[in-house]
C-alpha positions in Angstrom: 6.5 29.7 2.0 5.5 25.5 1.9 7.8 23.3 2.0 7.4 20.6 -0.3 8.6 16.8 -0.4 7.8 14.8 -3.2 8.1 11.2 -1.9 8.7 8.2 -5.1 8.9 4.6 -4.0 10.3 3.0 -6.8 11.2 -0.9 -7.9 12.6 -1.8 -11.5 11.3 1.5 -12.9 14.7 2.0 -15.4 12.0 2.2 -18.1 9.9 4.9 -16.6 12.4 6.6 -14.2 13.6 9.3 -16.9 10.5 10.8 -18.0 9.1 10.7 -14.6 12.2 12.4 -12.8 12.0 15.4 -15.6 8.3 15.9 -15.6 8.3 16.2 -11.6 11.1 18.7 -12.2 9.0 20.3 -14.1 6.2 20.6 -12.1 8.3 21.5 -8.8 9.4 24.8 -10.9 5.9 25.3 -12.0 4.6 25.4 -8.2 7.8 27.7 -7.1 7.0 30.3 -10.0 3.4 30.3 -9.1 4.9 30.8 -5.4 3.0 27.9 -4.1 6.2 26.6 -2.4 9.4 27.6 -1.5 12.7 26.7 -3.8 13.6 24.6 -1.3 11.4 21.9 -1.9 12.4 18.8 -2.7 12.0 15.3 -4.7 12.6 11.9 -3.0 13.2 9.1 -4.8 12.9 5.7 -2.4 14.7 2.8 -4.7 12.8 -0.4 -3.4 15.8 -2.8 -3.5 15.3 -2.9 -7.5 17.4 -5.3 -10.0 17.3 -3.4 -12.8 19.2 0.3 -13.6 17.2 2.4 -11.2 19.0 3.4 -8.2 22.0 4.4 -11.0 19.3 7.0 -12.6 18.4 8.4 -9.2 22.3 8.7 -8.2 23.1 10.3 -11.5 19.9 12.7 -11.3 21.1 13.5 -7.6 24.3 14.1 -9.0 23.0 16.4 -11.5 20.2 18.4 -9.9 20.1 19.8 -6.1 16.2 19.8 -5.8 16.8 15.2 -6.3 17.5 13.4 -3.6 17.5 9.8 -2.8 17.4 6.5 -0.5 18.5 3.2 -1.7 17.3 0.4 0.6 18.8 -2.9 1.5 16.5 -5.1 0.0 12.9 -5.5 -1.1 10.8 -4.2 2.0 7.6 -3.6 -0.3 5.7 -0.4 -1.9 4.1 0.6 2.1 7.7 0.1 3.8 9.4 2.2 0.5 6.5 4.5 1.1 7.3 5.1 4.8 10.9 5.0 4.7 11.0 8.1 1.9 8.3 9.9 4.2 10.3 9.5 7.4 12.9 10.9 6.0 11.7 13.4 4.5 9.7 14.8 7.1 12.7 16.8 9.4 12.8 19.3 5.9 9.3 19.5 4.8 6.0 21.4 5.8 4.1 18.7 3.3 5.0 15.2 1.7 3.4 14.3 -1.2 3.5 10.2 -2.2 2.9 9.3 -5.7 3.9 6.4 -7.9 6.9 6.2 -10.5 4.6 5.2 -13.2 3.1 8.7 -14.3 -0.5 6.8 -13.7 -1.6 9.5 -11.3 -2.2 13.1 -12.7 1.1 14.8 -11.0 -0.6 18.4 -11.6 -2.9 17.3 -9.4 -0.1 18.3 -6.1 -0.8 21.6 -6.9 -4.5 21.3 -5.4 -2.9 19.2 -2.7 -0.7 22.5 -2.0 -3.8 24.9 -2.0 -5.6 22.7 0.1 -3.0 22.1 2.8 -2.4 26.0 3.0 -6.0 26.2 3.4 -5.6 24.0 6.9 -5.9 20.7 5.8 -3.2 18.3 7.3 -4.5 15.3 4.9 -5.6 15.4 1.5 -6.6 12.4 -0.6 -6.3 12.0 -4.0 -9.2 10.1 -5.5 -9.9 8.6 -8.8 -12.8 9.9 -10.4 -13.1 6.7 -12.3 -11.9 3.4 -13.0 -11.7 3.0 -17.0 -8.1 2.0 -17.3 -8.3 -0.8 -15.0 -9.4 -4.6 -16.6 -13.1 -5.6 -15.3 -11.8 -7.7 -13.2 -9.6 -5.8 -11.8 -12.2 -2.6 -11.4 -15.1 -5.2 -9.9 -12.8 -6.9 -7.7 -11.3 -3.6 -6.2 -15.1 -2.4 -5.7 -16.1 -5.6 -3.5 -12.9 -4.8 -2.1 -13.7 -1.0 -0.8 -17.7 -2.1 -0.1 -16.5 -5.2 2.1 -13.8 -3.0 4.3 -16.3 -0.1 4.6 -19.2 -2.4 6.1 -17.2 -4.3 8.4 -15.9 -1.1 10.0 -12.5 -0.1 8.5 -12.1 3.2 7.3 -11.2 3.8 3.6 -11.6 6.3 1.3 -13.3 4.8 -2.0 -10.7 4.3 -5.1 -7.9 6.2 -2.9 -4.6 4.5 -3.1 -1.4 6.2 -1.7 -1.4 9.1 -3.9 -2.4 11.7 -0.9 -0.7 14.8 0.9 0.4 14.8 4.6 1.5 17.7 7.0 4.5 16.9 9.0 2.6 16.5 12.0 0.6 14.1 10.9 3.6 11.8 9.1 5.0 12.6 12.9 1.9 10.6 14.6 1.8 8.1 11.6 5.1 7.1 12.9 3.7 6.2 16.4 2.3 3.6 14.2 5.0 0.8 15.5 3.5 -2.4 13.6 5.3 -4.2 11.0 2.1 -4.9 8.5 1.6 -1.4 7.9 -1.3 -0.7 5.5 -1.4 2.7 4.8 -4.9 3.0 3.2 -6.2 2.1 6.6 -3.9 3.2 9.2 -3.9 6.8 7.2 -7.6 8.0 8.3 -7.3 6.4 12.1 -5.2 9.5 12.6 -7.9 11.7 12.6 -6.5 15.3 11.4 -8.9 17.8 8.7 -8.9 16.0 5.9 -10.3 16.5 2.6 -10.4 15.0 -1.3 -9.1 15.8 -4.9 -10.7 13.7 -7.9 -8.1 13.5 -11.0 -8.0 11.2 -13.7 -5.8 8.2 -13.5 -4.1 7.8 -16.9 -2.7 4.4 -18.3 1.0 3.5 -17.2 3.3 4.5 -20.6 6.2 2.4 -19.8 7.1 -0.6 -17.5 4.9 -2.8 -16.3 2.5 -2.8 -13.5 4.2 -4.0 -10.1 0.8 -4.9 -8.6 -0.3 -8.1 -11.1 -3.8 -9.8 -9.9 -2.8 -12.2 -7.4 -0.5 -9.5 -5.6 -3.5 -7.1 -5.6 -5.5 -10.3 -3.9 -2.4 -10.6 -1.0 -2.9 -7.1 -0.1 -6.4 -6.8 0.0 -6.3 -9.9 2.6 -3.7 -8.2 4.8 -5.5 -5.2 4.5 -9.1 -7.0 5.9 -6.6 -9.1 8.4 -4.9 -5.7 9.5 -8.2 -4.1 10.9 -10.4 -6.1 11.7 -11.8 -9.4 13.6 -14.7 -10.0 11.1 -13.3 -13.2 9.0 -12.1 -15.1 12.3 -16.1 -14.5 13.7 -17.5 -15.1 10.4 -15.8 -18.3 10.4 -16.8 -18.9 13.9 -20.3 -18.1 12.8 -20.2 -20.6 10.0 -19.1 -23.2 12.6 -22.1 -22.6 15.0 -24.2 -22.6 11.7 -22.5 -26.0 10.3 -23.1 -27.8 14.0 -26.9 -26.6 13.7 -27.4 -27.9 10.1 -25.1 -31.5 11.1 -27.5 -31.5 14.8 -30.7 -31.3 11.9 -29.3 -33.7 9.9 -29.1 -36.3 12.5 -32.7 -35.7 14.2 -33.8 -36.5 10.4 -32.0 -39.5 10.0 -33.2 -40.7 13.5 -36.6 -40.3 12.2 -36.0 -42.3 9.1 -34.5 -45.0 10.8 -37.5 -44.8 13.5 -40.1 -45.3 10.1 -37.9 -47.7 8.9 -37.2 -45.5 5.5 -33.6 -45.9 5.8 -31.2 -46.6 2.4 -27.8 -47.3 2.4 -24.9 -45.3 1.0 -22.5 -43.3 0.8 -23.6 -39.8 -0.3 -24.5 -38.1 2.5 -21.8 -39.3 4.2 -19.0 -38.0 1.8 -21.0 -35.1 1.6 -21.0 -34.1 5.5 -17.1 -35.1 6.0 -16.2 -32.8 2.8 -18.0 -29.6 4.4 -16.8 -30.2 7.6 -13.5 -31.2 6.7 -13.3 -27.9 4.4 -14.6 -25.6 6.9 -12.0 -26.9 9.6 -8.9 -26.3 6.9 -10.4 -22.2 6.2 -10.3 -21.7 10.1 -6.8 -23.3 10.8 -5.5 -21.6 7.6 -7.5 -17.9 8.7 -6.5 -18.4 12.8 -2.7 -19.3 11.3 -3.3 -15.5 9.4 -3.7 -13.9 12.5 -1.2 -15.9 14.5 1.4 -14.8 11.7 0.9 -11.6 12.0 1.1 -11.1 15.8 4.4 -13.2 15.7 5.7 -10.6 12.9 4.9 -7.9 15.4 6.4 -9.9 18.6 10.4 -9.8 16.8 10.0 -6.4 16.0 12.4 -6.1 13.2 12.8 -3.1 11.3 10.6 -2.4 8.1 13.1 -1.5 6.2 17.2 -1.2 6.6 18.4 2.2 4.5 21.8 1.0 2.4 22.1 5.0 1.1 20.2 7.7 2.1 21.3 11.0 0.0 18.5 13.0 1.6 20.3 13.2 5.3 23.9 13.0 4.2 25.7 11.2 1.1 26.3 7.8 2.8 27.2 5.5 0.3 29.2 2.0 1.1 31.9 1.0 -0.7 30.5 -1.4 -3.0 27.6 0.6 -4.2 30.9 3.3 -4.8 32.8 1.1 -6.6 29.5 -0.3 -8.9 28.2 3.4 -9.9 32.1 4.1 -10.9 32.0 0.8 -13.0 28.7 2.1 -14.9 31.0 5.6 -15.2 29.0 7.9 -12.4 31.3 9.3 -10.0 
């Protein structure tokens, strides 16, 4: 029988947590009556160094029910590092991880397909959204450019696929040969090469909380996405160089004839003109070079992604001041 590991990054999700932690109970006992997977499976809750009352919830639900378990990190290592520290984790006691979202967003019932499909052979399965009608239009046009621009300059991603998807244990085992510290999932998932397949769903509209991925942060990611996988900015600005020095070595042969026919004017135009595109072009290739240069020295400390402060999953290690605060807030 499948083992099952249902894998929850969450960060400041007291509003949501509740409802989300009984309706994936729910579904767990669905899938074990259907005898889809085996009673063993289990739900992982990742808290994502959050301010707010959610790593309390998890401990009480652990607490409470066998099938919850959880892992409290340090600090705030981001959604991809919460993602990979819950499927690390998890993967010694599972046949499958699932990773989903604490926001309900994603159509949970979905994971059965995922099951059906992995027991069919399939060691990835992506969940894809059939559509995009509960996104703004910004946010729906931008993501489109987004998923067009990575596909024709080479990187591999499936279209409006975010990290709701299903992974054997061998292949979380050769995603963590993956050693580099800007791990983008959506990228790095499909380089691994295993039978892989889809499952369209419906997203649905986030019931409580608020979204933890606002424009700008959406815009961040994107870019270390592109900068992740590919040299295609850093020769596009190169390109624009070369073109720039052909337009400037135009310019000049023109002026040379006007001053050779003695049509010459003074001013300033042209002038301002030339040192403002050069000028601007120069500042986008330091600032794109200084991208890349960042990223290789992040890789060259090689600190950890993410420091675990409680991991319930492996063994109830809990320090003494997360002891003493969940006593104050009356869990024991």
């Amino acid at each position: 029988m499948t083992i099952l590991a249902i894998v929850v990054p969450c960060y400041n999700e007291e509003d949501m947590l509740p409802e989300t932690i009984e309706q994936l109970r729910a579904l767990r006992q669905q899938l074990i009556d259907e005898q889809l997977i085996s009673s063993e499976s289990k739900i992982v809750f990742v808290d994502d160094g959050s301010r707010d009352r959610t790593w309390s919830i998890i401990y009480k639900a652990c607490l409470r029910y066998e099938e919850m378990k959880g892992i409290k990190l340090a600090g705030n290592a981001g959604h991809q590092h919460a993602l990979l520290a819950g499927m690390f984790a998890a993967k010694q006691m599972a046949d499958c991880i699932v990773t989903m979202d604490a926001d309900l967003q994603d159509d949970i019932y979905v994971v059965r397909e995922f099951v059906r499909k992995f027991q069919e052979g399939y060691d990835i399965v992506y969940g894809v959204r059939r559509k995009r009608d509960v996104d703004s239009y910004v946010k729906r046009r931008t993501a489109e450019m987004f998923y067009r621009m990575m596909n024709r300059i080479g990187v591999q991603l499936i279209y409006n696929h975010a990290d709701y998807r299903l992974m054997s244990r061998r292949a979380v085992e050769a995603l963590a040969q993956f050693r580099e510290v800007n791990m983008f999932l959506r990228g790095v998932v499909p380089l691994l090469g295993f039978p892989s397949t889809t499952v369209y769903y419906d997203r649905k509209e986030r019931k409580a909380g608020v979204t933890k991925y606002p424009f700008m942060k959406m815009i961040r990611f994107a870019f270390d996405g592109l900068t992740s996988f590919s040299m295609v900015p850093i020769r596009f600005v190169s390109l624009l160089g070369f073109c720039s020095f052909f337009v400037s070595v135009l310019f000049a042969l023109y002026v040379l004839f006007l001053k050779m026919t003695g049509h010459t004017q003074t001013g300033w135009t042209s002038l301002i003109m030339s040192i403002w595109l050069v000028g601007g072009l120069q500042l986008i290739a330091i600032g794109l070079v200084g991208e890349y240069v960042g990223k290789v020295y992040k890789e060259t400390k090689q600190r950890p992604r993410y420091i675990v402060d409680v991991d319930l999953l492996n063994g109830p290690i809990i320090a003494r001041h997360e002891r003493e605060k969940l006593t104050e807030e009356g869990i024991s």
